[in-house]
C-alpha positions in Angstrom: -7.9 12.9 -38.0 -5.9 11.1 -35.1 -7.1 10.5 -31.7 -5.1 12.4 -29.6 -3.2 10.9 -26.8 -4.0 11.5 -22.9 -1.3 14.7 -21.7 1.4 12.8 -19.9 2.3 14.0 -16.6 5.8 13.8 -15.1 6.4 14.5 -11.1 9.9 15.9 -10.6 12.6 15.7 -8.0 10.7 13.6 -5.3 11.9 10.5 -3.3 10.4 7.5 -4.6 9.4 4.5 -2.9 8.5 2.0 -6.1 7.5 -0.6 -3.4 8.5 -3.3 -6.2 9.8 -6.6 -5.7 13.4 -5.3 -5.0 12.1 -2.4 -2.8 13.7 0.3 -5.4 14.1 3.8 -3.9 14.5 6.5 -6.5 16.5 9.7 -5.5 15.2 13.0 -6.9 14.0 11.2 -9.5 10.5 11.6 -12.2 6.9 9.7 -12.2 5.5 9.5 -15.2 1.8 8.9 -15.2 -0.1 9.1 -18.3 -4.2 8.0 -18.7 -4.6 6.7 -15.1 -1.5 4.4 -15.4 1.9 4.7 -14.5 3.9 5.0 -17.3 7.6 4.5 -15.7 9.9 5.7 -12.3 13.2 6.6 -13.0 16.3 9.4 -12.6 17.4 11.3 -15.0 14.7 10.5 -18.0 13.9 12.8 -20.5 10.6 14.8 -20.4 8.6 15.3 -23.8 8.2 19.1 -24.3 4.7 18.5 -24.5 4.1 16.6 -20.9 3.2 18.4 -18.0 5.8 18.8 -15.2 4.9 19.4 -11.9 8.0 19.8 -9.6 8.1 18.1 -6.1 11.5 18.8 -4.8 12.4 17.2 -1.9 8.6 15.5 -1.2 8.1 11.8 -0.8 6.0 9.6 -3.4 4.7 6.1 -2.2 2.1 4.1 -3.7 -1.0 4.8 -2.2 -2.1 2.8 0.6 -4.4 -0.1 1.1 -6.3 -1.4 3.9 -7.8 -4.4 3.5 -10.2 -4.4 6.7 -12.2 -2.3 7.2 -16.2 -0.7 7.8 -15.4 2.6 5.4 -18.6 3.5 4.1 -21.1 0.8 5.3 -21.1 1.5 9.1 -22.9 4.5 10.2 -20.4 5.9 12.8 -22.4 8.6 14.2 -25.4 7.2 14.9 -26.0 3.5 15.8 -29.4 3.4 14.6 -28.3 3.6 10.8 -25.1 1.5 11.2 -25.6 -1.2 7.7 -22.8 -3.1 8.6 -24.3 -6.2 10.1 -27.8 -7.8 9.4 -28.7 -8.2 13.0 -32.1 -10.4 11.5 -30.6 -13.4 11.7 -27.4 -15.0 12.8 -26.5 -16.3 9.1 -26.8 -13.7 6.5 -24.4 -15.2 3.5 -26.4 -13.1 0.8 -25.7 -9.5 2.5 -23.7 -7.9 0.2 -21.4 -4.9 0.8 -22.0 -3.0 -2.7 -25.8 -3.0 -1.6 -24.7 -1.0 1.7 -22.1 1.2 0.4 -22.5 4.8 0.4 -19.6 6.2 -1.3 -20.1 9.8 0.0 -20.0 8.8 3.2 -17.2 11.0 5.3 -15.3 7.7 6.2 -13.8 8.3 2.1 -12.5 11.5 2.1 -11.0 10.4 5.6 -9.0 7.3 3.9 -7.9 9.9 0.9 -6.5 12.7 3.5 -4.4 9.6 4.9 -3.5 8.5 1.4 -5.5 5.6 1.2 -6.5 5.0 -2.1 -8.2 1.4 -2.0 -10.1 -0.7 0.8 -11.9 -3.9 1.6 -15.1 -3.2 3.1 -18.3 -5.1 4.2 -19.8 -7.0 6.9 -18.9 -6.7 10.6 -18.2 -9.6 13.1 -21.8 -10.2 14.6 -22.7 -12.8 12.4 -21.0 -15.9 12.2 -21.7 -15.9 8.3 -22.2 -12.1 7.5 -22.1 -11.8 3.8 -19.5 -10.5 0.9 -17.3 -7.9 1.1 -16.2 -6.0 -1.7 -12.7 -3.8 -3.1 -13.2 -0.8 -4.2 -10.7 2.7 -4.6 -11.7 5.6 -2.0 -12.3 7.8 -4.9 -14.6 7.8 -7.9 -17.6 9.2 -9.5 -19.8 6.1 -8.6 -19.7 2.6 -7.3 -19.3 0.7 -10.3 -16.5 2.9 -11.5 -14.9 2.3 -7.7 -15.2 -1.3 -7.6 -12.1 -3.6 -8.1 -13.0 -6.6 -7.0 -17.0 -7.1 -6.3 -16.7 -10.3 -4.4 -13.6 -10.4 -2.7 -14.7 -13.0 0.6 -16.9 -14.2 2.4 -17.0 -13.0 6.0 -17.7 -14.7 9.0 -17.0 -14.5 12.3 -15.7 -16.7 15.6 -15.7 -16.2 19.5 -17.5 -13.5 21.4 -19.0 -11.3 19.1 -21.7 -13.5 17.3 -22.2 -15.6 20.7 -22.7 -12.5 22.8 -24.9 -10.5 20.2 -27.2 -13.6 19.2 -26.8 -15.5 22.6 -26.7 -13.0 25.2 -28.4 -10.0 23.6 -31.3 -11.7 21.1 -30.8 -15.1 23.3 -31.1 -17.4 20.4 -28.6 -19.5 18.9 -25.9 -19.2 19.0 -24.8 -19.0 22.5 -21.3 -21.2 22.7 -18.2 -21.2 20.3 -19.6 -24.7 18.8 -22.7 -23.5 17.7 -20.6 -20.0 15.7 -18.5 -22.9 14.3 -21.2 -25.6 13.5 -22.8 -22.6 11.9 -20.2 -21.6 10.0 -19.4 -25.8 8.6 -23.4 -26.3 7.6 -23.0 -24.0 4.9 -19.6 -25.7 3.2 -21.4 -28.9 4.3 -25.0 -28.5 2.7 -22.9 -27.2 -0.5 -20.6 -30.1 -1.1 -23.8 -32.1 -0.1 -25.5 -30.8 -3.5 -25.2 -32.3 -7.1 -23.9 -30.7 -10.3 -27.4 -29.4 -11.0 -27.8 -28.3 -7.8 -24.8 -26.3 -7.3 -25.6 -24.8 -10.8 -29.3 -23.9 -9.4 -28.0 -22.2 -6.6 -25.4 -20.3 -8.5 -28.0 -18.8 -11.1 -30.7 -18.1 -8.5 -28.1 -16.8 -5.7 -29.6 -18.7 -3.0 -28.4 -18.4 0.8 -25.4 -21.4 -0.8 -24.0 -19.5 -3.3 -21.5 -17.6 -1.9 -20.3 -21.4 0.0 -20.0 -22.8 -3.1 -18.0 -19.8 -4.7 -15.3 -20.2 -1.7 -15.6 -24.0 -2.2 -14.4 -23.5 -6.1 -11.9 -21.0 -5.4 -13.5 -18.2 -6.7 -13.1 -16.0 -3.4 -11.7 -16.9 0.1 -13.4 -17.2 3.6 -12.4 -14.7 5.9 -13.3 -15.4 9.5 -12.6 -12.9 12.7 -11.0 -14.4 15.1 -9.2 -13.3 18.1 -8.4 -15.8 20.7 -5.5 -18.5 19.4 -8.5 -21.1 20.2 -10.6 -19.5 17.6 -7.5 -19.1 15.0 -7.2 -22.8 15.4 -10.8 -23.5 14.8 -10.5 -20.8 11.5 -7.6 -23.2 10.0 -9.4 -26.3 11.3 -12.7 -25.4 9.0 -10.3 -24.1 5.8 -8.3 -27.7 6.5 -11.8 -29.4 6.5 -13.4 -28.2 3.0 -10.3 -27.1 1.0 -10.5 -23.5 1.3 -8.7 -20.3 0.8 -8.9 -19.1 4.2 -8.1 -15.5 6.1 -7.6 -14.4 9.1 -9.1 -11.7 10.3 -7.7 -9.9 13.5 -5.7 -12.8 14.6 -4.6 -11.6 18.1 -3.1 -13.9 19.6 -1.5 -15.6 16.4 2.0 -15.0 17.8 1.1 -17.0 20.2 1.0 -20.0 17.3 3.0 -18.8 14.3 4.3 -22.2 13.7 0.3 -23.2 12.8 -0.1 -20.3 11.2 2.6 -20.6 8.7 1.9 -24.4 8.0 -2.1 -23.8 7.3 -1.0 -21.1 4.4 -3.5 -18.9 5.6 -3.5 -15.4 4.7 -3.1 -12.5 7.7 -4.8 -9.4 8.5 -3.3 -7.9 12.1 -5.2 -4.9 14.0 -6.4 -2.6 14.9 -3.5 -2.1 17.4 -3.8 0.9 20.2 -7.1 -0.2 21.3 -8.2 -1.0 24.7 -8.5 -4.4 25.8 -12.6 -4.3 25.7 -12.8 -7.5 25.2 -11.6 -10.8 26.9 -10.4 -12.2 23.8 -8.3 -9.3 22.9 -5.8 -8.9 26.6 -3.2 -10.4 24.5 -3.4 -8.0 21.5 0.5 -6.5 20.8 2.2 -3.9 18.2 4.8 -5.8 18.3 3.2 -8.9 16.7 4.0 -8.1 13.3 7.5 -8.0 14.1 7.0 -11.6 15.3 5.2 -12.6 11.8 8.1 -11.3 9.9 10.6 -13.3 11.6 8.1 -16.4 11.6 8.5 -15.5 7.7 4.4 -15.2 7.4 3.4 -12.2 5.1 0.3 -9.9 6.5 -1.3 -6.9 6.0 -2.0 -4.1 8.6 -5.5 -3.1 8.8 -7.6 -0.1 10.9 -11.0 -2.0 11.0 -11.9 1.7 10.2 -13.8 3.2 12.6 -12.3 1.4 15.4 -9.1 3.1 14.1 -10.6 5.9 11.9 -8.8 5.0 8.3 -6.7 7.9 8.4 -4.8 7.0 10.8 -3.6 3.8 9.0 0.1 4.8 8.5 0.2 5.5 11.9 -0.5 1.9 12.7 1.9 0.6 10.4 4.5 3.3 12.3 3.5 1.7 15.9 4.6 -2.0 14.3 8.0 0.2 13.5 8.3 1.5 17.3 8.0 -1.8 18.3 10.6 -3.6 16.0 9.4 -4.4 12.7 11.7 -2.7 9.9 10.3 0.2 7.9 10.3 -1.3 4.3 8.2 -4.3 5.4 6.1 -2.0 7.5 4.9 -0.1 4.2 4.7 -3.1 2.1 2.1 -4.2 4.7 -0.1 -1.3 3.8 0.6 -1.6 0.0 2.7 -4.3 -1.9 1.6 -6.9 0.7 -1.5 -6.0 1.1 -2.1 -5.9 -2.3 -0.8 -9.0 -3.0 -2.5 -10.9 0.0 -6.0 -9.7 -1.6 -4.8 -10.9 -5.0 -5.3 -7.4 -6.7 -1.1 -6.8 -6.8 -1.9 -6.3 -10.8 -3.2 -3.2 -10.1 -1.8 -1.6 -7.3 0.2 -1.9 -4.3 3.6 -0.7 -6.2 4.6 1.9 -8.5 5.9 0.1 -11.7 4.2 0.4 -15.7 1.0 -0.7 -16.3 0.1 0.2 -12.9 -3.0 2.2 -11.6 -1.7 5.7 -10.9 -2.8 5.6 -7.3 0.2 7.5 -5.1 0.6 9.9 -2.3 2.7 12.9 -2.3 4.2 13.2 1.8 5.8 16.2 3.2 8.7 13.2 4.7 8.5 9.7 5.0 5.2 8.7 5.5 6.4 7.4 9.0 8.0 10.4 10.5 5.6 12.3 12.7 5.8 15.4 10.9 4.5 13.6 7.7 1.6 15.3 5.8 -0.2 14.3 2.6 -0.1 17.1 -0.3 -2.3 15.0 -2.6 -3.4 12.0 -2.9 -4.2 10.5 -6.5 -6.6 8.0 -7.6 -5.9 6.5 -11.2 -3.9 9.5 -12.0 -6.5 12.3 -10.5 -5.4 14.0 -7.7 -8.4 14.1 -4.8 -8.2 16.6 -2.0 
């Protein structure tokens, strides 16, 4: 006897944004997804008698959406007291690692899957100025392992006024100043390069507090630091410059203020959360309107949340603000998928709707940005959730 085949399904009549690399938007046209995969996106095509067909006249498809910043499922959100996202112990933490915090039925995933959000990076905050690794993983699953899409996807850290006013103001121990966050942050590249062959083997097998600095030395993951202040930035690209790393930024607030740096270092962006409060000195010159300003710099970025500043749901709606204030809508959504999904080096996967592709889409009453969008299902490798 055969094995039979997975049932194919087909989604009729929608508009489709492919979110390929020529932007391709498909009129009333047909997804075919078939065994968590999409199978093909076109008008017109002929549906085996044996597929299911599920007719979405006149709804929106995009790929689902990605935000590649953010707390979802590691910080506690209610209640301080169980908030896992940063090891408050000690200032450098390298070996904290996200999958070892993450509770995947935490509320903050069904809220990224009603807002058609279909995969994350989440981890570490920004009190330490080395936190630990943070991890990809889909926002839907039956458990961790079967979530996961990249298990070491950075090393975090962390510059300016977080890490020097939790360890120097509130535990008053070092550090206090910006030098000490970014002496803290070299020592560990430093003392890695500083080992031999043997020794960078050693700490590989037995994962000591180096490991993760030698990982980002060889490439294997980048270094992604907070930063907010354009001194910071330029201490972030400084550190990358010094030790040959993949480096990004985090935040990056007042990175329109030094595009022309930003561009040349090759650094990778993250921008938000926008529409926040200025609660922080660091963060007066925050604007919606930067990622216009990156676009016509020519610098790719992502849009992020930093979920639960901005709860995760609400991550289309930050990619709409960057539309209010100038950006154009197709690059707007490729920041929260293609882009995105590029930036973190998972564009394989997902990010667009072409074949081969994860089945991970939304199904929107309009265009995701009109205010009277809504999401009628959100599907993760082909399964619709919620």
């Amino acid at each position: 006897m055969g094995v039979s085949q997975p049932m194919l399904t087909v989604f009729r009549g929608a508009t489709i944004y492919t979110m390929d690399e020529k932007n391709t938007v498909l009129h009333k046209a047909d997804l075919w997804v078939q065994d968590g995969k999409v199978v093909k996106a076109g008008v017109d095509t002929e549906i085996p008698a044996d597929a299911e067909l599920i007719f979405v006249d006149g709804l929106v498809i995009t790929p689902g959406l990605i935000d590649i910043h953010t707390h979802v499922g590691i910080w506690g959100e209610i209640n301080e007291r169980i908030n896992d996202a940063c090891e408050y112990s000690s200032p450098f933490t390298p070996l904290m690692s996200a999958i070892d915090g993450i509770d995947i039925r935490h509320f903050s995933f069904e809220l990224a899957r009603k807002g058609g959000v279909t995969t994350i990076q989440t981890g570490t905050g920004s009190a330490n100025p080395i936190g630990g690794v943070w991890t990809i993983l889909k926002t839907g699953g039956n458990s961790l392992n079967e979530m996961i899409v990249v298990e070491k996807s950075g090393l975090k850290g962390a510059l300016g006024e977080n890490p020097k006013n939790v360890f120097g103001q509130s535990y008053k121990k070092s550090p206090v100043t910006r030098m000490a966050v970014a002496h803290m942050i070299r020592q560990g590249f430093q003392q890695a390069l500083e080992l031999s062959d043997a020794g960078r083997l050693a700490a590989l097998e037995g994962q000591t507090e180096l490991a993760p600095f030698i990982e980002v030395l060889e490439g294997k993951m980048p270094m992604h630091l907070h930063c907010h202040r354009a001194d910071d930035i330029a201490t972030a690209i400084r550190i990358a410059k010094e030790f040959g790393i993949k480096l990004s930024l985090e935040h990056c607030t007042e990175g329109h203020l030094m595009l022309e740096a930003i561009k040349e270092s090759g650094a990778s962006v993250t921008l938000g959360p926008f529409m926040l409060p200025a609660t922080k000195y660091e963060t007066r010159n925050g604007t919606p309107e930067a990622p216009k300003l990156y676009h016509e710099a020519g610098i790719p970025f992502a849009i992020m949340t930093d979920h639960p500043f901005i709860p995760i749901h609400y991550l289309v709606l930050c990619a709409a603000e960057a539309v209010r204030y100038g950006l154009d809508e197709v690059t707007a959504l490729r920041s929260i998928t293609s882009t995105a999904a590029k930036l973190t080096g998972i564009d394989n996967r997902v990010g667009s709707l072409e074949p081969g592709k994860d089945a991970d889409f939304v199904i929107w009453t309009h265009h995701p940005f009109n205010s009277r969008a809504n999401v009628l299902g959100t599907y993760i490798n082909g399964v619709k959730h919620g």
